[in-house]
N, C-alpha and C positions, 0 to 999 in steps of 0.2 A: 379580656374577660371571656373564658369559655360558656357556651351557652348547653354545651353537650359533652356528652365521656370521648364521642366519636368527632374525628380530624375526618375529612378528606380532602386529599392533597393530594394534586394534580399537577401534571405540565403537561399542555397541547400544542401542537402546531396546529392541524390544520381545521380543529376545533371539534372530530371524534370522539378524541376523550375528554372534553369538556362535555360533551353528551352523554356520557358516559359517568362524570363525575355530579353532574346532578341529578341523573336518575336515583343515584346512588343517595345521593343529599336526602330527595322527595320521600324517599319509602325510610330511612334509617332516620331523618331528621339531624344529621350529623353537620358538623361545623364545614365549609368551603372554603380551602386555601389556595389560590393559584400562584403556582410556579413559574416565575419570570425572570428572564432574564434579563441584566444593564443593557446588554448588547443583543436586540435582537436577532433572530434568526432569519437567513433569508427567505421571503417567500416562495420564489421558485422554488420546483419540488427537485431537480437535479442538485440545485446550488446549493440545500439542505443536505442532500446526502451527502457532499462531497465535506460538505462542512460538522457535519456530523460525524461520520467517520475520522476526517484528521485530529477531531479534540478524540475520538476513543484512541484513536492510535497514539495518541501524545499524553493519555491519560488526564486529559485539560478539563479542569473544575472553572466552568462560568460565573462571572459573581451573579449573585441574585441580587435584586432589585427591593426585595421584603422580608420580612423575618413573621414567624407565629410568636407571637410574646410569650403568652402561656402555656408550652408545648407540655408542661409537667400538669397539666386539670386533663391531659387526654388519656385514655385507657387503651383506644382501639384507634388506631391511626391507616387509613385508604389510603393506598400509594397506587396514582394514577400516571399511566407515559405511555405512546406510543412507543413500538418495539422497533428501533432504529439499531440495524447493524448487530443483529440477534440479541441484545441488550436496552436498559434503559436509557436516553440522552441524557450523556452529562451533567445536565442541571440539575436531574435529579442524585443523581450521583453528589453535588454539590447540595444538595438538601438532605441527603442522608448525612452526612460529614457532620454538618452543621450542628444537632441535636442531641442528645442521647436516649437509644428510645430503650432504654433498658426496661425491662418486665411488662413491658407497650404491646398489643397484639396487633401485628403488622399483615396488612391485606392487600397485597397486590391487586390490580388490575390493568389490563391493557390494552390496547387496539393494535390491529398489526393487519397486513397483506399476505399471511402465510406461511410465518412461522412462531405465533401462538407468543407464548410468554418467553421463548429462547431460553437463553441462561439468566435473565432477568431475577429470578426467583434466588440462584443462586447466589448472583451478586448481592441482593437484599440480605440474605444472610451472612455475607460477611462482613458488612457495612454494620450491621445490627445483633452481634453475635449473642447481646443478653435477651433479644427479644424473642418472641413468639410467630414465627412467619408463616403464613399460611401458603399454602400451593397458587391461590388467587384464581381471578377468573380473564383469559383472553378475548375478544370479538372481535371479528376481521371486519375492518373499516366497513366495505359495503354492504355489512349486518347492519346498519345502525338502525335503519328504519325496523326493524325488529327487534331489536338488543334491548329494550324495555323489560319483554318479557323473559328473556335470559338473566336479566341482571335482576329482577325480581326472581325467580324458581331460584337463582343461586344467594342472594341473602337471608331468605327462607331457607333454606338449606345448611344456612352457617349459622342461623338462629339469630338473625342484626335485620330482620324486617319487623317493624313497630306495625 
């Protein structure tokens, strides 16, 4: 039962962009779905990259753990990931697959250490080619304690601040 036109949907690791996903929540009032996967990831941060990269290198889709029932009651769907290996982790990749978000307005956002939304943006629109994908918004992880007020100026900006 959707409660909003707007999805946000998220996959965090180390829980930035879960910060990130409900500021987003707070000011749009949008639905919050998090991205999980069966097999979690490791916590260490080396063992994450190493295991991140081998499923991009292998092109390896994670199973998820949940599903959005009514993905067709959303209009505007937030796609939230840290930017792992200049791209989005797999599971999100695994959640794009999943859906069809044809005539959907698709909104990137991400956290990263440096290099912003990468090719992130581009992969969304191959994944999504009937949809509407925005350029989205990047904050490097040790923004967060500020990143309220960026993530507020920029959905004001895109006209999704209520």
């Amino acid at each position: 039962m959707a409660h909003s036109p707007i999805l946000i949907a998220y996959f965090s690791h180390s829980g930035n962009t879960q910060v990130m996903a409900e500021q987003i929540r707070e000011i749009t009032g949008g639905d919050l779905f998090k991205i999980v996967t069966v097999d979690p990831y490791p916590a260490d941060y080396d063992a994450v990259v190493d295991v991140a990269g081998k499923e991009q290198k292998e092109k390896h889709r994670p199973e998820l753990s949940m599903r959005v029932l009514e993905m067709a009651a959303y209009k505007t769907v937030f796609i939230g990931y840290p930017n792992w290996w200049a791209t989005m982790p797999m599971a999100v990749f695994s959640f794009l697959e999943e859906y069809d978000f044809s005539g959907k307005n698709m909104i990137p956002f991400c956290t990263h250490e440096g290099s912003a939304l990468g090719r992130s943006v581009d992969d969304i629109r191959k994944l999504c080619p009937n949809s509407d994908v925005s350029d989205g918004l990047a904050i490097k992880g040790g923004s967060m304690s500020t990143a309220r007020r960026d993530v507020m100026a920029w959905l004001k900006r895109i006209g999704l601040a209520k």
